[in-house]
N, CA, C and O of each residue as an XYZ file, in Angstrom:
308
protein
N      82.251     55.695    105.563
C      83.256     55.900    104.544
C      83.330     57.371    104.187
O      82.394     58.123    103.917
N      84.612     57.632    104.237
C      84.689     59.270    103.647
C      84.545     59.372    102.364
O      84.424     58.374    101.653
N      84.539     60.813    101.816
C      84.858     60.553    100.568
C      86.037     61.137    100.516
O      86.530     61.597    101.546
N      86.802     61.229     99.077
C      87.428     61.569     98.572
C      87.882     62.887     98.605
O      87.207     63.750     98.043
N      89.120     63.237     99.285
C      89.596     64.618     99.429
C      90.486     65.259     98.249
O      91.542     64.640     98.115
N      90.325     66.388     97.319
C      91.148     66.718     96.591
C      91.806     68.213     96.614
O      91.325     69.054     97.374
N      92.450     68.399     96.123
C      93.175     69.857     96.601
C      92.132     70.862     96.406
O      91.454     70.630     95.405
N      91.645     72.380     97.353
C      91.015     73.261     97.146
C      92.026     74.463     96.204
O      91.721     75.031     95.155
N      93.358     74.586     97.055
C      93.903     75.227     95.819
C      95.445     74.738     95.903
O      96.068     74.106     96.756
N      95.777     75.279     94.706
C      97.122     74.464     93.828
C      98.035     75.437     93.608
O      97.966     75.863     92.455
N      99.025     76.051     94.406
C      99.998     77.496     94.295
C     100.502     77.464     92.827
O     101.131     76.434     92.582
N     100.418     78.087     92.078
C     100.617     78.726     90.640
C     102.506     79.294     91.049
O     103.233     79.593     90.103
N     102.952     79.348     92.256
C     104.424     79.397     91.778
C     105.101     78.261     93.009
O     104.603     77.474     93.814
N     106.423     78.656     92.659
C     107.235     77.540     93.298
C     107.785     77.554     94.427
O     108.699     78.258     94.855
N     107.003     76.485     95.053
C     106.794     75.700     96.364
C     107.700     76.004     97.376
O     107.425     76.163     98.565
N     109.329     76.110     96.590
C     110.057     76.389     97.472
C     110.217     78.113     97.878
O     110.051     79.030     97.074
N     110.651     78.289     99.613
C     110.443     79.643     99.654
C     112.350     80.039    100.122
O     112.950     79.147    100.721
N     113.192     81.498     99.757
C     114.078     81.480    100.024
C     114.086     82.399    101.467
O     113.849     83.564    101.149
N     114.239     82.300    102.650
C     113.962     83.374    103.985
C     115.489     83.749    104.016
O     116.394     82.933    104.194
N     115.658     85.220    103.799
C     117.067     85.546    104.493
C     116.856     85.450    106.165
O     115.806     85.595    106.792
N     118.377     85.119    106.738
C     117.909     84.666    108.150
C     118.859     85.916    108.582
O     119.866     86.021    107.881
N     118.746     86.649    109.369
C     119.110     87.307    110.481
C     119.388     87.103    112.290
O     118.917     86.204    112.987
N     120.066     87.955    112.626
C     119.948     87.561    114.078
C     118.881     87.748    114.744
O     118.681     87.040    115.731
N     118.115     88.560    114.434
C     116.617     88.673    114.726
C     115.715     87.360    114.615
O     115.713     86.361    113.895
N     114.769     87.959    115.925
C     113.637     86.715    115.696
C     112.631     86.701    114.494
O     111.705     87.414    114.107
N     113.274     85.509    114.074
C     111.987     85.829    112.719
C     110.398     84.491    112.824
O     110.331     83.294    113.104
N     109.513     85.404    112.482
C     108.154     84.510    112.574
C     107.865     84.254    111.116
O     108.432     84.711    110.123
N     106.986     83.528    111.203
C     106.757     82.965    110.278
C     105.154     83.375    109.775
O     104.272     83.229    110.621
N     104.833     83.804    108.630
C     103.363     84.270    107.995
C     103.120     83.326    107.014
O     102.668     83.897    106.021
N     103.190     82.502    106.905
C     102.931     81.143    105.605
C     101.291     81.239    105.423
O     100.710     80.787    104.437
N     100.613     81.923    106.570
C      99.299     81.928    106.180
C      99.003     82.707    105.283
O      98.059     82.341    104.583
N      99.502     83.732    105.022
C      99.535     85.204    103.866
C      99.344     84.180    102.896
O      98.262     83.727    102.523
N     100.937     83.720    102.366
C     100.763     83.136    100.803
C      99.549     81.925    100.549
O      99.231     81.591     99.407
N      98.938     81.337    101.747
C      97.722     80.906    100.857
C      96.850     81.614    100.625
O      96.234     81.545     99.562
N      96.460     82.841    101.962
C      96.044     83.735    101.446
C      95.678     84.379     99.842
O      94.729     84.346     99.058
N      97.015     84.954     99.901
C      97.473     85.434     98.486
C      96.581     84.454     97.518
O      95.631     84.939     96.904
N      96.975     82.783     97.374
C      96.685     82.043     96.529
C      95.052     82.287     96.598
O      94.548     82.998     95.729
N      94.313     81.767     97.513
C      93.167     82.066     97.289
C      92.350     83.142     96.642
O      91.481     83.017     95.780
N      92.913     84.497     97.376
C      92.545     85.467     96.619
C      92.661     85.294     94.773
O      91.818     85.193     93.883
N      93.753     85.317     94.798
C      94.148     84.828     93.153
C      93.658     83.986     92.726
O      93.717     83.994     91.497
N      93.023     82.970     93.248
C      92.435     81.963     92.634
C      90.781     82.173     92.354
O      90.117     81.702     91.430
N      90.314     83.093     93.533
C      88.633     83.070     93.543
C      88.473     84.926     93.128
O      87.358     85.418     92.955
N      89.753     85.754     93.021
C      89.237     86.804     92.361
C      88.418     87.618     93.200
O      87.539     88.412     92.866
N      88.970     87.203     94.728
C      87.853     88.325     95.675
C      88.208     89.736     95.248
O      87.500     90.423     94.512
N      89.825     90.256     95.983
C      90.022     91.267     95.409
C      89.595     92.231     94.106
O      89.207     93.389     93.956
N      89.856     91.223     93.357
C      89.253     91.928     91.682
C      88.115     92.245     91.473
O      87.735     93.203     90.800
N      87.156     91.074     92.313
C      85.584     91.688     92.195
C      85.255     93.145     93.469
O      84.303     93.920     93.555
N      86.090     93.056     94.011
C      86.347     94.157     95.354
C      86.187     95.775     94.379
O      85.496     96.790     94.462
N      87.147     95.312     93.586
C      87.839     96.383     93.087
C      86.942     97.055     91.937
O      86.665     98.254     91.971
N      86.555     96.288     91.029
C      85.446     96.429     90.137
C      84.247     97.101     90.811
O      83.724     97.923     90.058
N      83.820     97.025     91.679
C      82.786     97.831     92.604
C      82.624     99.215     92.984
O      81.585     99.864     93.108
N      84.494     99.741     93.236
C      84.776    100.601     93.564
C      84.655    101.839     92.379
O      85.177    101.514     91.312
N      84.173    102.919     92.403
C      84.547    103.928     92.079
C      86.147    104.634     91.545
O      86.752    105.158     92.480
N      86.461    104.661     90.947
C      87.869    105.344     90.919
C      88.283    106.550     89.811
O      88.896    106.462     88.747
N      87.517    108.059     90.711
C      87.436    109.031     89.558
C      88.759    109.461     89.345
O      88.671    110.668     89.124
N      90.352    108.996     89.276
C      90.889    109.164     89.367
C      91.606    109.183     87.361
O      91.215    108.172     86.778
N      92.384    110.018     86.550
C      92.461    110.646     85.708
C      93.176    109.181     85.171
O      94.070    108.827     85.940
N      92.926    108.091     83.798
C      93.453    106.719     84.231
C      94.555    107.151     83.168
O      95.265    106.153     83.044
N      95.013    108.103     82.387
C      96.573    107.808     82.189
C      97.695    108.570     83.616
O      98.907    108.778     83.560
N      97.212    108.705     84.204
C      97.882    108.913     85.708
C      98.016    108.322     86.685
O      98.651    108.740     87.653
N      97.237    106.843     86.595
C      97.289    105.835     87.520
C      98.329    105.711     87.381
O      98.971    106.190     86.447
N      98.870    104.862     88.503
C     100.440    104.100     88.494
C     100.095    103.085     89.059
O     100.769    102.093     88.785
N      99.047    102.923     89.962
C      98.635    101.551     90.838
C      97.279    101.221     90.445
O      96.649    102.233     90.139
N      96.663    100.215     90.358
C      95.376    100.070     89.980
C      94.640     99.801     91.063
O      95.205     99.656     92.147
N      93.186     99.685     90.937
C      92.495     99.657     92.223
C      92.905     98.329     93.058
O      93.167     98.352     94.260
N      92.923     97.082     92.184
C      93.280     96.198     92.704
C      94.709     96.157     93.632
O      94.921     95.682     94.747
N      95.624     96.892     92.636
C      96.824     96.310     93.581
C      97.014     97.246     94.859
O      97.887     97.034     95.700
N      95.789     98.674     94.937
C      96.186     99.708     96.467
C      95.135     98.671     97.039
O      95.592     98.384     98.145
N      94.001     97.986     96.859
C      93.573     97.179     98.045
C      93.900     95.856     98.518
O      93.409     95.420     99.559
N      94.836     95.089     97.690
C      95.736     94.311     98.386
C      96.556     94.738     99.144
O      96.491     94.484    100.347
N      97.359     95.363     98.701
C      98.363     96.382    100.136
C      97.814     96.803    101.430
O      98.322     96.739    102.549
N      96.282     97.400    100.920
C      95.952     97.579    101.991
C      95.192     96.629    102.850
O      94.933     97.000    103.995
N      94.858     95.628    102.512
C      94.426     94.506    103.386
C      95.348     93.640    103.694
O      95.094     92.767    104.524
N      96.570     93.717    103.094
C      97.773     93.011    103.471
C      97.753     93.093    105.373
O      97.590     94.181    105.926
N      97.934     91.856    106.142
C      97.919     92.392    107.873
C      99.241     92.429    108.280
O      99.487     92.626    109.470
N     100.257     92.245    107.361
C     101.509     92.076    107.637
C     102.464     93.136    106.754
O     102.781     92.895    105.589
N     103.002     94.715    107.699
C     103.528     95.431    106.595
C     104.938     94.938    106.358
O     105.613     95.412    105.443
């Protein structure tokens, strides 16, 4: 007997996605947004980021640590 399977994570926005279509071949990355969700859900990034150093002057930030190392681990520019 198995047990009981329940959701690991639960997308916080809505389900439906809008793709503009072009004549171009378009692929598909649906793995990103669980991605995304996970991250957001377990806070890797944020604890990533908290680690980091950032002697940078903070009323001059414009990006925070968190959101330049999502971009940059983003695999899809």
């Amino acid at each position: 007997m198995g047990e009981a399977q329940g959701t690991l994570f639960e997308p916080e926005f809505s389900r439906s996605l809008k793709v503009p279509t072009s004549e171009q071949r378009i692929t598909s990355h649906a793995g990103a947004v669980l991605l995304r969700e996970a991250d957001h859900q377990l806070g890797l990034v944020e604890s990533l980021a908290e680690k980091i150093h950032d002697p940078r002057h903070p009323e001059k930030i414009r990006y925070t640590a968190t959101e330049l190392l999502r971009e940059r681990l983003n695999p899809w520019p």
